[in-house]
C-alpha positions in Angstrom: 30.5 -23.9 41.5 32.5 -23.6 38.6 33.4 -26.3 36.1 36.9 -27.2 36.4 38.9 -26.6 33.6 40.4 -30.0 33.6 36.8 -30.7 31.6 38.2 -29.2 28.8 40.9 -32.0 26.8 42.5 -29.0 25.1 43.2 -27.3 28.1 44.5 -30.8 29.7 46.8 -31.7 27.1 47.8 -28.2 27.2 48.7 -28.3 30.6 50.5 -32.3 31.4 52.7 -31.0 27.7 53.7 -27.7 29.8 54.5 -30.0 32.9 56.1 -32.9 30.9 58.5 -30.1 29.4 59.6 -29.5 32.7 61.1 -32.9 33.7 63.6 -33.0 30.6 65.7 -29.7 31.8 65.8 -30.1 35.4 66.7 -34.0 34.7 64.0 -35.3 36.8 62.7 -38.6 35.9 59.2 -39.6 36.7 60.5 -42.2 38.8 61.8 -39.2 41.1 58.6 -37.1 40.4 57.0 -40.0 41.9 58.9 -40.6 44.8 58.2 -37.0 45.8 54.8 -37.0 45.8 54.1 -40.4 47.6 52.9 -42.1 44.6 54.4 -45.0 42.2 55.8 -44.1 38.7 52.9 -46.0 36.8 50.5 -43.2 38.1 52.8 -40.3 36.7 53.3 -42.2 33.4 49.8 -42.7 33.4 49.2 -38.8 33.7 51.6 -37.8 31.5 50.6 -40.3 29.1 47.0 -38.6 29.4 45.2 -41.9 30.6 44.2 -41.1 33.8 42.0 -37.9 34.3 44.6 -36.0 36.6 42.6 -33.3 39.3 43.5 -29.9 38.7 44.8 -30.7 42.8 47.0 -33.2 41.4 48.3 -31.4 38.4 49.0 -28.3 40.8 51.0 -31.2 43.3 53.3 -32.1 39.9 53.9 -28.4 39.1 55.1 -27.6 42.8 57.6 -30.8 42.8 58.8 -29.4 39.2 59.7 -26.6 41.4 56.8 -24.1 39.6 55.7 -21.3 42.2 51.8 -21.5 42.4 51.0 -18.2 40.8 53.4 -19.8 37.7 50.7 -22.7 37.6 47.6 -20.8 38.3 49.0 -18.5 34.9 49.5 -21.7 33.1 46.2 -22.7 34.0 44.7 -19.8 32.4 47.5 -19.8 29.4 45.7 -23.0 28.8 42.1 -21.7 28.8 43.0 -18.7 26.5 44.9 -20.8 24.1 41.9 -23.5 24.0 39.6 -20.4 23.4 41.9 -19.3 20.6 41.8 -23.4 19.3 38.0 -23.1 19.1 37.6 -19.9 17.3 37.4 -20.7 14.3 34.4 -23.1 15.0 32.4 -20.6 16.7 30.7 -17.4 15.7 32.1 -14.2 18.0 29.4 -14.1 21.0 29.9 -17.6 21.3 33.4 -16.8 21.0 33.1 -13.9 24.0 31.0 -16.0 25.8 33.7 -18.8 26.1 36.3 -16.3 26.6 34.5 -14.2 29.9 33.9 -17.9 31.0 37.1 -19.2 30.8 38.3 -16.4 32.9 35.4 -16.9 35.1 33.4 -13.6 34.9 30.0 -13.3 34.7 28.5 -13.4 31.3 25.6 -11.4 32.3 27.6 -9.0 34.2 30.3 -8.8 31.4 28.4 -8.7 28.2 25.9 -5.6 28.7 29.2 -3.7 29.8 31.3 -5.0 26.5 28.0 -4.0 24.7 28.0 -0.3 26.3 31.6 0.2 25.1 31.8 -0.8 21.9 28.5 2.1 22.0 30.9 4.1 23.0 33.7 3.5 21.0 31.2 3.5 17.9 29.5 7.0 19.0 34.0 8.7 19.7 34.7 7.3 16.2 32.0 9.2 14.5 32.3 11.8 16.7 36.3 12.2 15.5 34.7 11.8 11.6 32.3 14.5 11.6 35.2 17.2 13.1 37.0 16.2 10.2 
């Protein structure tokens, strides 16, 4: 099963700032947020306010009473991911880097890398092909 990517803080905080954006514009208060989701305020504060560990469930719940379409979350969602891959690169060296990157997107690291491996070959082997005609 794959870990959720609510794990992440980054990609948390990422996501409740995108959804808090949303109230502001459409003058929705969290009072009303509440009210349409069956819960009381103090829970939506406590989500926006990033003190309760919201499900991604729950965060998708938010975005559909903010009126997002679910394919509008699901690319936030991964928005979030890339942008917390981008946050870390400059801690990690670049197969860490790729490794977080294919799993973020949840491909198969195993599946993914031998094939990355196999084109940068081929990219190598076309640009010294293109030198030597030269």
């Amino acid at each position: 099963m794959p870990e959720s990517p609510l794990n992440n803080p980054f990609v948390r905080e990422y996501l409740v700032s995108r959804l808090y954006e949303r109230l502001s514009p459409q003058g929705t208060t969290q009072s009303e947020l509440a009210r349409r989701l069956g819960t009381s305020p103090a829970y939506i504060s406590q989500i926006f306010s990033l003190k309760t560990n919201a499900s991604l469930s729950i965060l998708g719940s938010l975005a559909s009473a903010l009126g997002m379409a679910k394919g509008e979350f699901e690319s936030l969602v991964r928005e979030a991911k890339e942008a917390s891959v981008m946050q870390n690169s400059t801690e990690e060296n670049p197969a860490d880097m790729l490794r977080r990157a294919l799993l973020a997107n949840g491909l198969d690291e195993d599946d993914e890398i031998p094939r990355i491996l196999s084109y940068i070959d081929f990219q190598k082997h076309e640009r010294a092909r293109g030198a030597s005609r030269e």
